[in-house]
C-alpha positions in Angstrom: 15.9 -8.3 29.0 15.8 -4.9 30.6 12.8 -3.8 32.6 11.2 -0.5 33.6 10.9 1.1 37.0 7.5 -0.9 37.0 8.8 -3.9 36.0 7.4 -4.6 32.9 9.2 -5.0 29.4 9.0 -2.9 27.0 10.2 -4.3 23.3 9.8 -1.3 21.3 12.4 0.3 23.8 14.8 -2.4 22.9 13.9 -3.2 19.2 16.7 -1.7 17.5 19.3 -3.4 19.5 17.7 -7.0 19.2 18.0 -6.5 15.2 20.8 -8.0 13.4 20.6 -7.5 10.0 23.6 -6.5 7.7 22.0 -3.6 5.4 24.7 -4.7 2.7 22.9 -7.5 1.7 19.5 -6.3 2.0 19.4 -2.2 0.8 16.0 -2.3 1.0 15.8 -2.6 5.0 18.0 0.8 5.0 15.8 3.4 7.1 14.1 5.5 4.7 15.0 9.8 4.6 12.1 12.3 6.3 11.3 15.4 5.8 9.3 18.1 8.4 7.1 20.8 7.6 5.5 22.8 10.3 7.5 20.5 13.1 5.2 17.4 11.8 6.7 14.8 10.0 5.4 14.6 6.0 3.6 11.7 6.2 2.4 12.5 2.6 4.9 13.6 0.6 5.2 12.6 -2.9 8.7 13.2 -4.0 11.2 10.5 -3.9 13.9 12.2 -2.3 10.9 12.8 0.9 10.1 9.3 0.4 13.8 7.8 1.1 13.8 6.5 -3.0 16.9 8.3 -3.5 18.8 8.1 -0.7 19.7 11.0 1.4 17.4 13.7 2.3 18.8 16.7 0.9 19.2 14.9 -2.7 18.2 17.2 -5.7 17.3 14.6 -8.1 20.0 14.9 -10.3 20.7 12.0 -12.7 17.4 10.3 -12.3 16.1 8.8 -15.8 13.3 10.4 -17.1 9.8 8.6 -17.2 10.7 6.4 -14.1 8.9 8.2 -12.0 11.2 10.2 -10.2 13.4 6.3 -9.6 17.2 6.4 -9.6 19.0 3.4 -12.1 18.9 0.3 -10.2 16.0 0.9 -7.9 13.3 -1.5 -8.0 9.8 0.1 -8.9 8.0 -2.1 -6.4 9.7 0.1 -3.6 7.1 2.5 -3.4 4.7 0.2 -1.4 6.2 -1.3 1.3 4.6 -1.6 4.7 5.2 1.1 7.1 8.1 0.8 9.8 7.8 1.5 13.3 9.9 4.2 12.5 8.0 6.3 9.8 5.4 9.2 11.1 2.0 8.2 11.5 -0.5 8.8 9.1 -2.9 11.7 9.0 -5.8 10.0 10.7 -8.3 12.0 8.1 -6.2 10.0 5.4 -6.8 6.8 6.8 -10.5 7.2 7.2 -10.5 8.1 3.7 -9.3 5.0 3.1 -10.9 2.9 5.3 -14.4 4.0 4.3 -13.2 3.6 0.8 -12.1 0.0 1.3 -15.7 -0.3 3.6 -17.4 0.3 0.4 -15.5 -1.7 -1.9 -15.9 -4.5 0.4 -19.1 -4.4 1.0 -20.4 -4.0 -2.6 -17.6 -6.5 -3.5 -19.1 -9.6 -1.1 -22.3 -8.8 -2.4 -21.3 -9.1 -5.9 -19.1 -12.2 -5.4 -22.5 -13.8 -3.5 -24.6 -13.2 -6.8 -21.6 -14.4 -8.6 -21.3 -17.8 -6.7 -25.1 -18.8 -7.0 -24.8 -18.3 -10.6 -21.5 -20.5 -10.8 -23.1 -22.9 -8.4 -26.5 -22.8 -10.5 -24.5 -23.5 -13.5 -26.4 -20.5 -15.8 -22.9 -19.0 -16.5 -21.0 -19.2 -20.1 -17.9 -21.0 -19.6 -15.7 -17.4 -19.5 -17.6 -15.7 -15.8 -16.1 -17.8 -13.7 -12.2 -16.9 -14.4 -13.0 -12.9 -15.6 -15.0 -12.6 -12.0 -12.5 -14.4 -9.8 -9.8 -12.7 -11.9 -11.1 -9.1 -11.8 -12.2 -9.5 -7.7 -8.8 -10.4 -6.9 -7.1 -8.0 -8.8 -9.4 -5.6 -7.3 -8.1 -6.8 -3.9 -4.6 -6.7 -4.2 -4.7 -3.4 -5.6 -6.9 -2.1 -2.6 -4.3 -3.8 0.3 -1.4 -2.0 -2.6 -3.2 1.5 -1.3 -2.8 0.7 2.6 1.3 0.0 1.7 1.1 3.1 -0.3 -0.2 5.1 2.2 2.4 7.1 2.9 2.2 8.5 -0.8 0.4 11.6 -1.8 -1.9 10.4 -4.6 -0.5 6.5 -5.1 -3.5 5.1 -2.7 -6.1 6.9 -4.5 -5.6 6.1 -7.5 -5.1 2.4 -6.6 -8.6 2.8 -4.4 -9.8 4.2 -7.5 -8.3 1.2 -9.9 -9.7 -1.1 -7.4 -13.2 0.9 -7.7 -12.6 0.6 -11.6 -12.1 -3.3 -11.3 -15.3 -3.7 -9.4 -17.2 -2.0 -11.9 -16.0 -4.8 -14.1 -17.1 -7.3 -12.6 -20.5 -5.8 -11.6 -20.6 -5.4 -15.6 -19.5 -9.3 -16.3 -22.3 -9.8 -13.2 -25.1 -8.2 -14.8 -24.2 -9.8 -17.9 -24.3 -13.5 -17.6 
């Protein structure tokens, strides 16, 4: 353990050299390519090349397939969300209120719903399809919001999940109403 001039430890000074992990066997743990604009790192940059999807940072995108969204052969399409590293630039903190507030009000209109929805599967007034279509719309709903947070360092992938997610609890406001 190695200590400061005031004593104390500090374990992001020392976290790279406490990891051992071979990147051979696990290429997704490679460090992912940024870019700068302005001197500020691109926290929201779109293209996979910016995003460290295909490999180096001065990559052109040559022989990517078309309609995989911008993914090389062999890439996995589940590695554009991924939780953000200790190593990847901050978010812009006007995008993350965005998306907190967004979340706020899915949330909140959410527990609400799912309230109303348990008294009427407790109460036993429900036809025999609510209970599945609300449980499986609110979680789907769910997942894709916490999908946005691991996107965040996308340009437009959180928002449109946020707005899938808003779309979701629409339906279930609609099977709701309905029974």
């Amino acid at each position: 353990m190695a200590t400061r001039a005031t004593g104390t430890y500090d374990p992001v000074e020392h976290l790279d050299s406490d990891i051992d992990v071979d990147l051979d066997d696990a290429p997704h743990l490679v460090p992912m390519a940024r870019t700068t604009t302005g001197g500020r790192a691109d926290s929201t940059a779109d293209s996979p090349s910016a995003a460290g999807l295909a490999g180096a940072a001065g990559d052109t995108g040559a022989g990517r397939s078309a309609g995989t969204g911008g993914l090389t052969p062999g890439q996995r399409p589940y590695a554009m969300l991924r939780l953000p590293g200790i190593h990847d630039p901050a978010p812009h903190p006007h995008r993350l209120l965005g998306m907190c507030a967004w979340a706020t009000a899915l949330g909140v209109v959410g527990l609400a719903v799912a309230v109303n929805a348990m008294f009427t599967i407790i109460a036993d007034t429900a036809a025999w399809w609510f209970q599945p279509a609300v449980v499986s719309a609110g979680l789907v709903g769910i997942g894709l919001a916490a999908g946005a947070f691991m996107a965040v360092h996308r340009r437009r992938l959180p928002w449109l999940m946020l707005a899938a997610a808003t779309a979701m609890l629409a339906l279930t406001i609609a099977l709701a109403s309905a029974a």
